[in-house]
C-alpha positions, 0 to 999 in steps of 0.5 A: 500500500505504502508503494501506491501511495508514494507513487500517487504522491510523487505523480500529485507533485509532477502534474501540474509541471508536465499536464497531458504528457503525465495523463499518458504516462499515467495511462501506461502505468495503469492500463492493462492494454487488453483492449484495443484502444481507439484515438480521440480523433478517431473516436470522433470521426466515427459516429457509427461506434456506440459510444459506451459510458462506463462511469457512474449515473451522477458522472454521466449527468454532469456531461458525456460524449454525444449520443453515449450511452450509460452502461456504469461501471459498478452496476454493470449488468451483463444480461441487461447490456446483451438485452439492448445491444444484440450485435456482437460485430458492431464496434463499441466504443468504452470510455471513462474518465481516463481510460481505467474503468473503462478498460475493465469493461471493455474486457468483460464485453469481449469476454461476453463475445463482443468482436470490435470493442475499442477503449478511449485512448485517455478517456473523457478527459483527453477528449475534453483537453482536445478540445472536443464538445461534451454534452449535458444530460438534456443533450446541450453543449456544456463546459461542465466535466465530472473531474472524478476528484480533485487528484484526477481532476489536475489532469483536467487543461480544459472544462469545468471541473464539477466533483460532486453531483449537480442538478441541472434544469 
């Protein structure tokens, strides 16, 4: 545990100094790479994948990719994602807020079978730094990004940091 957490604290001190240079270096640390990974730029030019949201409901109601779907990643359902995504070929596009919880999905759909599932490369967070358009949960264009929490949230360049969950008319 204490190997963790001085690694956590010594990443805390470099963020600010190297910012999307440490989100990469952060993701080669902690991704499994059993999935295959998918640029931001070719994520966004490609608007058949389903875009598969696997944070939690109050991260995905503060913004999300357009016309994503929430599948959740604590109460991921395997029998109820089969029910209401049947085609195994079609490709899915598993994303987070940088890339973790993701991966773990995305894992789990290949095992159920699924042929073409593709991670985020940097997840939500890359997308926004990148200067791509989020959503809100009414479906308009918003600044607002979950930033998870405040540790994760220092990988944030770009949005508005949101760390708790906010109702929005």
């Amino acid at each position: 545990m204490l190997k963790g957490g001085i690694f956590y604290g010594m990443l805390l001190m470099a963020l600010p100094v190297f910012g999307q240079r440490t989100l990469e270096k952060i993701m080669e640390k902690l991704a499994y790479k059993d999935v295959p990974l998918a640029t931001v730029t070719e994520a966004a030019v490609n608007p058949s994948y389903y875009r598969l949201d696997t944070r939690e409901p109050e991260e995905f109601e503060v913004s999300h990719l357009k016309d994503a779907h929430l599948i959740g990643y604590s109460d991921f359902n395997t029998s109820e994602f089969a029910e209401n995504f049947p085609d195994k070929d079609a490709t899915y596009l598993v994303y987070c807020s940088v890339g973790v919880r993701s991966e773990k999905i995305g894992k789990k759909l290949m095992a159920m079978g699924y042929t073409d599932v593709k991670n985020l490369s940097g997840g939500m967070f890359k997308w926004v730094n990148e200067g791509y358009d989020i959503v809100d949960q009414n479906g308009r264009e918003t600044q607002k990004i979950h930033a998870y929490n405040r540790f994760w949230g220092l990988l944030l360049n770009r949005g508005e940091k949101v760390y708790g969950p906010e109702k929005q008319e």
